[in-house]
C-alpha positions, 0 to 999 in steps of 0.5 A: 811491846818492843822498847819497852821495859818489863812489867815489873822492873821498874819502881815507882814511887807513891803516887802522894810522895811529894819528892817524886819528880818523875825519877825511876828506878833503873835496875841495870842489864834487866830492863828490855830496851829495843834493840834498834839497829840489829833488829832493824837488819834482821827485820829487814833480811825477812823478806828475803828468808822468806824467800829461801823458806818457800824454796825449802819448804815446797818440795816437801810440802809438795804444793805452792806454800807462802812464806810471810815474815811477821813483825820481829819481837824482842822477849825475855827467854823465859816469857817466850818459853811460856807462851808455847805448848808444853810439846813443841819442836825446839832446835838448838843450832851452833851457827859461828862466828854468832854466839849462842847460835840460834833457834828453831822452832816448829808446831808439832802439826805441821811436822804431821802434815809434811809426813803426810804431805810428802808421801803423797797425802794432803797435808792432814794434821793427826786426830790424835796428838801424841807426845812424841815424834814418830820416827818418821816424823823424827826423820822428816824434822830433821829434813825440814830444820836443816832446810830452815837453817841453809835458808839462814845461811843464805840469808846472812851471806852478805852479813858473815858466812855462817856455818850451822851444827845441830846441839841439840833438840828438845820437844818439852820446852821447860827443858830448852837449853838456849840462853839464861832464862833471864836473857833476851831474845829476838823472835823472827816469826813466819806464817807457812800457809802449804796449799789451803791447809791451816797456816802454821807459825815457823821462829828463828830466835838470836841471842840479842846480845849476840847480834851485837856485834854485827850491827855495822854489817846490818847497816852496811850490807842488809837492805830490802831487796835480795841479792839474789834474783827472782826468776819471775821478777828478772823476766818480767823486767827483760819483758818490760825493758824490751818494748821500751822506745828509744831514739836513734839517728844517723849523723850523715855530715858535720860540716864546718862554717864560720859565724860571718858564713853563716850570717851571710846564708840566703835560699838557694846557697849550697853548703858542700858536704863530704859523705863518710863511707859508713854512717853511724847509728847513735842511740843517747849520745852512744855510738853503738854501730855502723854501716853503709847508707842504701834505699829500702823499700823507697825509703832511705836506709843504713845497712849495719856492718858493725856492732860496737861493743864499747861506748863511742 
């Protein structure tokens, strides 16, 4: 669990030891604690990555693919090491100014089904698993973690301008060079559902330490919405903010009297009034145009000759 110290790094005393007062050992830079305002910014950018993942996915899975950002998750390298297939896609990226760079992770299936899927098949997994990518198969991982780590850049614009370099890859992960074994890192995880085919699990792994230092910029800059508009959402706010009502007037006259004419006023008294050459059209206190009053159909009318494009 996240913020919560390893199994195993912390000594109790004897449960009879009668000067036990609740005191533990602390073993000092091995035990995970939450990373809580970096993972926090990171949790945070996943909708937004998410976003950039489907655009980058779909025109080489060629069908409508939902993206989902799991839960982010803080392990030890080694641990997390373990907990894959001895055959698994592993991209090591250099990403200045973040140190250590980053890692991609990607199933091996799902790289079979993108070859498939992009040269015109249905996204079929291979029957028989082999040890090592196709050429092909080599050509199209390339394709699709380039698209992964420019999702990354985008994501993090507002946080600092990335600039990624492939160092390596490996399929065995004994072998993945990233960070010391010991060290810990945050997972963020997506669950890629191409069409109606077998969702696939797709991780972008940091260095905790190297997140460090950008922990002010999480806070400052990364917040739940995206920076960068969604098509679909921008017309259906236009479609909403179309039909809504507003009250307009017209203001003919402004006239002037005193507090003892006025207290004076009877029926049948005529108040004088001048009538302006243009009458305004006013909207919320805002005078947005103007123009001639005029009849229209038996009915009174303002026929606008000029549309202000400042406030009144």
């Amino acid at each position: 669990m996240i913020g919560e110290p390893d199994p195993g790094q912390e000594a109790a005393a004897p449960p009879d030891d009668p000067a036990d007062d609740g005191v533990r050992l602390f073993a000092m830079g091995q035990v995970s604690l939450r990373p809580a305002a970096r993972v926090a910014g990171i949790e945070r950018m996943g909708e937004r990555l998410s976003r950039h993942l489907r655009a980058a996915i779909e025109p080489i899975a060629r069908v409508k693919t939902q993206v989902a950002a799991e839960p982010i998750r803080s392990a030890r390298f080694e641990a997390w090491l373990n907990e894959l297939p001895a055959f698994t896609s592993l991209s090591h990226y250099r990403v200045p100014p973040l140190k250590s760079g980053v890692l991609v992770m990607v199933e091996p299936d799902f790289v079979t089904r993108m070859v498939d899927a992009y040269y015109g098949g249905i996204g079929k997994p291979s029957k028989h698993r082999a040890r090592e990518f196709t050429p092909t198969e080599d050509r199209l991982l390339a394709r699709l973690t380039e698209a992964v780590v420019g999702a990354l850049v985008s994501g993090w614009s507002e946080v600092a301008a990335l600039e990624p370099v492939l160092a390596a890859r490996e399929t065995n992960a004994a072998f993945a060079s990233f960070v010391r074994r010991d060290e810990t890192i945050v997972v963020q995880s997506f669950t890629v559902n191409p069409g109606t085919g077998k969702p696939t699990s797709l991780s972008i792994v940091y260095a905790a330490a190297a997140l460090r230092p950008f922990e002010a910029l999480f806070a400052a800059k990364v917040h739940g919405g995206d920076g960068d508009a969604d098509p679909d959402w921008r017309r259906r706010l236009a479609g909403a903010l179309e039909n809504v009502r507003l009250p307009v007037r017209s203001v003919l006259a402004r006239p002037e009297m005193t507090m003892s004419q006025l207290m004076q006023l009877k029926p049948g008294d005529v108040i004088p009034i001048v009538m302006p050459a243009k009458a305004p059209l006013i909207v919320a206190d805002r005078r947005i145009a103007s123009g001639t009053i005029g009849e229209r159909e038996g009915k009174a009318a303002l026929m606008i000759e000029e549309v202000f494009g400042g406030k009144q």
